[in-house]
N, CA, C and O atoms as a printed pandas DataFrame, in Angstrom:
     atom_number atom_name residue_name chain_id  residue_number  x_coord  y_coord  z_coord
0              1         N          UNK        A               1   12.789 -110.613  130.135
1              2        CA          UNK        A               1   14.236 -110.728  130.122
2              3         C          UNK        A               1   14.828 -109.382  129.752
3              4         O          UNK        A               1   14.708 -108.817  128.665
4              5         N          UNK        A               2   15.444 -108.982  130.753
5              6        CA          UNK        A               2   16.210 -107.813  130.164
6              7         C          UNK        A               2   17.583 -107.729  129.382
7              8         O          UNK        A               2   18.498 -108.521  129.607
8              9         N          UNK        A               3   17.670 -106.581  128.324
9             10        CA          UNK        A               3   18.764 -107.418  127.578
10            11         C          UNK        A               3   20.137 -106.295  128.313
11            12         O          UNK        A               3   20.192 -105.250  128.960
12            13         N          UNK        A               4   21.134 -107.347  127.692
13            14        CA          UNK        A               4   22.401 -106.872  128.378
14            15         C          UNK        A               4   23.119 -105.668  127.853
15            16         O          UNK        A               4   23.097 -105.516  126.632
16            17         N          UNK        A               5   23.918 -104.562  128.777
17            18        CA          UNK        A               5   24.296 -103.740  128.434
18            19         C          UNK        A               5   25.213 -104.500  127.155
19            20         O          UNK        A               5   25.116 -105.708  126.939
20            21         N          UNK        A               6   26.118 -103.578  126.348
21            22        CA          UNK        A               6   27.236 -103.941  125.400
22            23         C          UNK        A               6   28.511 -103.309  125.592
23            24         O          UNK        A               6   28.743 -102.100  125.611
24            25         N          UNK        A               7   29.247 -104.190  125.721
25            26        CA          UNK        A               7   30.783 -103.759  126.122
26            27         C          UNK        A               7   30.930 -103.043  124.890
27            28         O          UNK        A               7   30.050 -103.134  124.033
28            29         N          UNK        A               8   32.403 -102.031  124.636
29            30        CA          UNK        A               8   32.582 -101.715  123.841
30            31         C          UNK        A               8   33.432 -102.609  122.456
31            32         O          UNK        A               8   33.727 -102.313  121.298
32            33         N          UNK        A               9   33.584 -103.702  123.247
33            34        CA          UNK        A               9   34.527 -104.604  122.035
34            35         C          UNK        A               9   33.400 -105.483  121.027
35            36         O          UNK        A               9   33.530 -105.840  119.856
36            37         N          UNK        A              10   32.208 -105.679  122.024
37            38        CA          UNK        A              10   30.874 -105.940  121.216
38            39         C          UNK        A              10   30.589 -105.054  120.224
39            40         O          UNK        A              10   30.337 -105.397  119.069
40            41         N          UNK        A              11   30.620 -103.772  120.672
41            42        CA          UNK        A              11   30.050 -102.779  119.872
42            43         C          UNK        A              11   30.700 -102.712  118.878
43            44         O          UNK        A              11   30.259 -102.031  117.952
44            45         N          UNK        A              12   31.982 -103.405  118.739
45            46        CA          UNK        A              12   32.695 -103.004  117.571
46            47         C          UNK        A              12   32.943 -103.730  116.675
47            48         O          UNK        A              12   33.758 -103.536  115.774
48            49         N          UNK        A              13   32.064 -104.898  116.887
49            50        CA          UNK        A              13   32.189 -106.159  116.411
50            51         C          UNK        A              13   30.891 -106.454  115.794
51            52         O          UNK        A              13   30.743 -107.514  115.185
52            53         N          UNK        A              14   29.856 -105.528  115.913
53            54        CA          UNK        A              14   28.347 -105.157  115.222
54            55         C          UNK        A              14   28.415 -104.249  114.416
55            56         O          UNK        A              14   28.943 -103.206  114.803
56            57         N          UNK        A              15   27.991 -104.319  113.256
57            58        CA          UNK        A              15   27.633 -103.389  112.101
58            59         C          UNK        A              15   27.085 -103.817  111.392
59            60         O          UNK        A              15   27.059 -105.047  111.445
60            61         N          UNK        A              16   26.278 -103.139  110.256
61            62        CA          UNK        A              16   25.515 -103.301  109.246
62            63         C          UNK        A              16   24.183 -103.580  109.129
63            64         O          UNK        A              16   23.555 -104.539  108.681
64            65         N          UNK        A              17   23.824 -102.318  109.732
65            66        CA          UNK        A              17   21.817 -102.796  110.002
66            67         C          UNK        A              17   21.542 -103.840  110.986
67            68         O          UNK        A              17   20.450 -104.405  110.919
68            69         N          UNK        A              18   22.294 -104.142  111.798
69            70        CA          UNK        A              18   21.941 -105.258  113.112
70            71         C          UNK        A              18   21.350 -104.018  113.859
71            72         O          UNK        A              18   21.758 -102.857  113.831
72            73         N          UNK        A              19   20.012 -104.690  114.708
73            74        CA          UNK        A              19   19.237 -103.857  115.662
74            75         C          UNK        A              19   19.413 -104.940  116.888
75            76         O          UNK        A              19   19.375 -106.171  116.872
76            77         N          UNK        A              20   19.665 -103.806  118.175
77            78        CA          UNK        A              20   20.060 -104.308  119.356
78            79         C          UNK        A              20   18.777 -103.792  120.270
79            80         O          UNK        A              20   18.588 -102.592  120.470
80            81         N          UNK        A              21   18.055 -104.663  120.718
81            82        CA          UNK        A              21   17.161 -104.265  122.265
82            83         C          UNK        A              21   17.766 -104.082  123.333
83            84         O          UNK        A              21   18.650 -104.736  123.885
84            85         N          UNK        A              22   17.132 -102.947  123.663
85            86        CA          UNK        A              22   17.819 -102.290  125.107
86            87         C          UNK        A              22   16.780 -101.801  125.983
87            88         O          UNK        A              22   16.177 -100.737  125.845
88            89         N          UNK        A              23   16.625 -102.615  126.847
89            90        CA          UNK        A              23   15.457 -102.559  128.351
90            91         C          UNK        A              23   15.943 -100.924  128.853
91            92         O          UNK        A              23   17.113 -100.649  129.116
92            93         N          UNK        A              24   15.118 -100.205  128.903
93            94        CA          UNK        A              24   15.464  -98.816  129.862
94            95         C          UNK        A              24   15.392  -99.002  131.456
95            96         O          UNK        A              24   14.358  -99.311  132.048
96            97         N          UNK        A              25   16.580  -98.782  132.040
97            98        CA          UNK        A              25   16.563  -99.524  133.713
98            99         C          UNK        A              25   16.051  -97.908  134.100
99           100         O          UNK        A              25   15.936  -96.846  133.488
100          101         N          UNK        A              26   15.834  -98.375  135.413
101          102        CA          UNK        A              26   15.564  -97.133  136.438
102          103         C          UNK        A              26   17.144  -95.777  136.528
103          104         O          UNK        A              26   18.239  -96.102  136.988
104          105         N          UNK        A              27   16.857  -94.486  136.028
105          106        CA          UNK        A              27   17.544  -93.873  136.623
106          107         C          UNK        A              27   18.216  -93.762  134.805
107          108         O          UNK        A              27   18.966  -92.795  134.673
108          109         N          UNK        A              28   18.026  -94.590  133.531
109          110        CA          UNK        A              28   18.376  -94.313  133.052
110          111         C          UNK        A              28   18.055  -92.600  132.251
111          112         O          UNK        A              28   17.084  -91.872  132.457
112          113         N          UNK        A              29   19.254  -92.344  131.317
113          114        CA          UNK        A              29   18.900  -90.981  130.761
114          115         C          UNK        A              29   19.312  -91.211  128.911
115          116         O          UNK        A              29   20.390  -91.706  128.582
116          117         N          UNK        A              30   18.440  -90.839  128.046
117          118        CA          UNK        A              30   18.668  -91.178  126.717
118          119         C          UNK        A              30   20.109  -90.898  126.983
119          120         O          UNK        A              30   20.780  -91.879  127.305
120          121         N          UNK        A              31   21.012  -89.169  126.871
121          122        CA          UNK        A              31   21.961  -89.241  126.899
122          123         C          UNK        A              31   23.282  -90.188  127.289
123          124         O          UNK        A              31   24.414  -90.217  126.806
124          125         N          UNK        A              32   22.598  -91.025  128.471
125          126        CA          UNK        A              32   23.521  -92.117  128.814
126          127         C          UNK        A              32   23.237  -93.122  128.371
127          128         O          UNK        A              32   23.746  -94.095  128.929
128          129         N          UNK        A              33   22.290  -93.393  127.153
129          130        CA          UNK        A              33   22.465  -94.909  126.463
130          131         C          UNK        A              33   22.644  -94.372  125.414
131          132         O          UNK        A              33   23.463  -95.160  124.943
132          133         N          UNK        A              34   22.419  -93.116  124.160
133          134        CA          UNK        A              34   22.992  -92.697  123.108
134          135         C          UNK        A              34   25.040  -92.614  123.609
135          136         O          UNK        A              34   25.924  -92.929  122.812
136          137         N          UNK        A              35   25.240  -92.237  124.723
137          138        CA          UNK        A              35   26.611  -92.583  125.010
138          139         C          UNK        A              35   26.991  -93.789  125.086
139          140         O          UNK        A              35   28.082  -94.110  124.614
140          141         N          UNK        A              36   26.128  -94.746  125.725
141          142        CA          UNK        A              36   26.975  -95.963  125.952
142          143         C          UNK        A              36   26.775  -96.513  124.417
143          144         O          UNK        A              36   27.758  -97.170  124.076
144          145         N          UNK        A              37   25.554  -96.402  123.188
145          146        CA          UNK        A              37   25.788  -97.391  122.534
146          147         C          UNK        A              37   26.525  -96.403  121.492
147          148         O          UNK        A              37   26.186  -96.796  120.376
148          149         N          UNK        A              38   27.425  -95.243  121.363
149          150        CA          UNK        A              38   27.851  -94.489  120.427
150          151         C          UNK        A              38   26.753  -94.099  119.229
151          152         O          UNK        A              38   26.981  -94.439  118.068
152          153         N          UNK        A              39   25.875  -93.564  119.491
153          154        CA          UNK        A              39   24.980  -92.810  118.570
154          155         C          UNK        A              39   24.441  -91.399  119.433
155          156         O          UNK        A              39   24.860  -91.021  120.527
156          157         N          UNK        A              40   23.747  -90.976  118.875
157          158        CA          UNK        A              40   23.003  -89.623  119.407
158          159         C          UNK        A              40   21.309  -89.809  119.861
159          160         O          UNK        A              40   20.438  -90.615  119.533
160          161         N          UNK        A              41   21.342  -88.896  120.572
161          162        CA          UNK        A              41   20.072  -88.691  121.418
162          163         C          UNK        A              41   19.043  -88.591  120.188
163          164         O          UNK        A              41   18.010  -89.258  120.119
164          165         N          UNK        A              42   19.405  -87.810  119.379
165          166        CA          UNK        A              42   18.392  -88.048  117.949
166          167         C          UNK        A              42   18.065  -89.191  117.439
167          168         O          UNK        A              42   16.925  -89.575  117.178
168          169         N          UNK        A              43   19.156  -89.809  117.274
169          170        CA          UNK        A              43   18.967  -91.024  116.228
170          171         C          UNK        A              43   18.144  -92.555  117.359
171          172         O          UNK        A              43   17.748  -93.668  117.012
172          173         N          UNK        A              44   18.181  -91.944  118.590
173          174        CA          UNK        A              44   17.911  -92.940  119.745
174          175         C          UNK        A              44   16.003  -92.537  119.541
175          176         O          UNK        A              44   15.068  -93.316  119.730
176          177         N          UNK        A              45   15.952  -91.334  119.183
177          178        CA          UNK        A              45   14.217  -90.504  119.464
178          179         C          UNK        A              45   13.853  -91.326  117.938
179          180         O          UNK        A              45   13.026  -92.233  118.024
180          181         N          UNK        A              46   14.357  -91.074  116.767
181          182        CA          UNK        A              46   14.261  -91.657  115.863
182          183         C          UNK        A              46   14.244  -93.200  115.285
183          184         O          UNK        A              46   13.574  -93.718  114.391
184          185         N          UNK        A              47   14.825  -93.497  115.788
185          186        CA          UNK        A              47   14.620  -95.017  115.836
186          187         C          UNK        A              47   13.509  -95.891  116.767
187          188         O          UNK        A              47   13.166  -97.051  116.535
188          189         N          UNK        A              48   13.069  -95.099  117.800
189          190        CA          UNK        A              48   11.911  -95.610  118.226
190          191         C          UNK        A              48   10.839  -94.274  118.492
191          192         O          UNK        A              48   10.520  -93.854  119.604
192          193         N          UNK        A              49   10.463  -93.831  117.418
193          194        CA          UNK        A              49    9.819  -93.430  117.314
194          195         C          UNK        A              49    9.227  -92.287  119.118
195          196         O          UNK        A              49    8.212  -92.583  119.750
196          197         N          UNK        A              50   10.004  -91.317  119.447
197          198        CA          UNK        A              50    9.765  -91.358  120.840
198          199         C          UNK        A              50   10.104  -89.659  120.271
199          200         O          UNK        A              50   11.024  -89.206  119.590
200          201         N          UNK        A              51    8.961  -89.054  120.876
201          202        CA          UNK        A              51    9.011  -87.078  120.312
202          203         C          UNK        A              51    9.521  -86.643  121.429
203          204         O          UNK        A              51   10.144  -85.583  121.365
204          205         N          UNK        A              52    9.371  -87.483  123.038
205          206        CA          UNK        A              52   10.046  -86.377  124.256
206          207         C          UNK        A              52   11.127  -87.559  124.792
207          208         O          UNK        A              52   10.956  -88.675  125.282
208          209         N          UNK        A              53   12.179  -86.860  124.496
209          210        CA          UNK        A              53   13.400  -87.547  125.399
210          211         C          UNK        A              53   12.849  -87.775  126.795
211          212         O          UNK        A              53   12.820  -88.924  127.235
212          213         N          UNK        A              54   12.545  -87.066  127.297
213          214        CA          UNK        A              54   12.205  -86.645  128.784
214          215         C          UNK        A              54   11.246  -87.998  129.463
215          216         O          UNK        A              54   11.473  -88.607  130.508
216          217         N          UNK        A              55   10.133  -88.209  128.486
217          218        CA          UNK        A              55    9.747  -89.212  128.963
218          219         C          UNK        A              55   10.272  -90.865  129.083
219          220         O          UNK        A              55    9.733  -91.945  129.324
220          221         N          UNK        A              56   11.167  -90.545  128.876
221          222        CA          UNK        A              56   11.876  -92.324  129.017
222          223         C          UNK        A              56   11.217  -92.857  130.424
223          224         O          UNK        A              56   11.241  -92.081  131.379
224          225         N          UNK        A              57   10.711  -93.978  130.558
225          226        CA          UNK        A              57   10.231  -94.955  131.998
226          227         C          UNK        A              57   10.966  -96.168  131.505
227          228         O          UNK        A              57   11.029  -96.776  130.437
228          229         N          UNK        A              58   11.598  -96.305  132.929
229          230        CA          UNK        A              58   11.963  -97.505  133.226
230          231         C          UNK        A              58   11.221  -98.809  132.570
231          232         O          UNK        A              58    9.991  -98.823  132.615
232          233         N          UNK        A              59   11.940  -99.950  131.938
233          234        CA          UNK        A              59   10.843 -101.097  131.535
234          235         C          UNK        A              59   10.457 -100.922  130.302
235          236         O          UNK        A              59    9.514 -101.600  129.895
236          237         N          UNK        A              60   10.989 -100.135  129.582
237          238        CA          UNK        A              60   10.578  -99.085  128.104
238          239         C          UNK        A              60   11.943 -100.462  127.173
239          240         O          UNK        A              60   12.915 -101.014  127.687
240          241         N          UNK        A              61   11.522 -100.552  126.047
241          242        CA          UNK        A              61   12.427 -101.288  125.142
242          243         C          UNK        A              61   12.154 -100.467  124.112
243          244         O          UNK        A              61   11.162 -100.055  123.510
244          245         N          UNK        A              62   14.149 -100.267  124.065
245          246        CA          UNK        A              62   14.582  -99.635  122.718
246          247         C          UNK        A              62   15.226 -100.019  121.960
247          248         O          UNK        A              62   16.162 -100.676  122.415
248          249         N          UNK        A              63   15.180  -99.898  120.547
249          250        CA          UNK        A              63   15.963 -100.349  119.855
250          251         C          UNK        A              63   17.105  -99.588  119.267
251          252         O          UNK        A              63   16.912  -98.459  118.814
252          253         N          UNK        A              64   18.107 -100.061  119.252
253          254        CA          UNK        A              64   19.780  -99.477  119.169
254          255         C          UNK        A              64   19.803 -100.357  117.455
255          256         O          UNK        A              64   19.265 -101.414  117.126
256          257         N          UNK        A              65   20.647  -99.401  116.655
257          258        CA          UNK        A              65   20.791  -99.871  115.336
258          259         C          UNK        A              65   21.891  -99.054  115.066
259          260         O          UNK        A              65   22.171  -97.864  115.207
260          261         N          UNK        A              66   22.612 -100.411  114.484
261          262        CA          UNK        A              66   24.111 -100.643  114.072
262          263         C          UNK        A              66   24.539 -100.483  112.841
263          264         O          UNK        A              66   25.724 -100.677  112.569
């Protein structure tokens, strides 16, 4: 099951140590899911443990924390 992008009115309606799964689709780029979920490309490498941005593959689950 792949999980669903998050609108931004979701996003604003999550806080406090809630962790969100996020399926990596084809074509994605860290930069464009550290944008969509408002955090940084760091804190995206850091939270799942991941040393090369670069390698993101499709089908990859990340976790987003709120």
């Amino acid at each position: 099951m792949n999980a669903a992008p998050l609108e931004d009115e979701v996003l604003s309606a999550v806080s406090g140590g809630t962790v969100v799964p996020y399926i990596v689709r084809p074509g994605d780029t860290m930069e464009e899911i550290a944008k969509k979920f408002h955090c940084t490309v760091e804190q995206l490498c850091r939270w799942n443990n991941i040393r090369n941005p670069l390698e993101l593959k499709a089908g990859q689950k990340l976790i987003i924390r709120f």
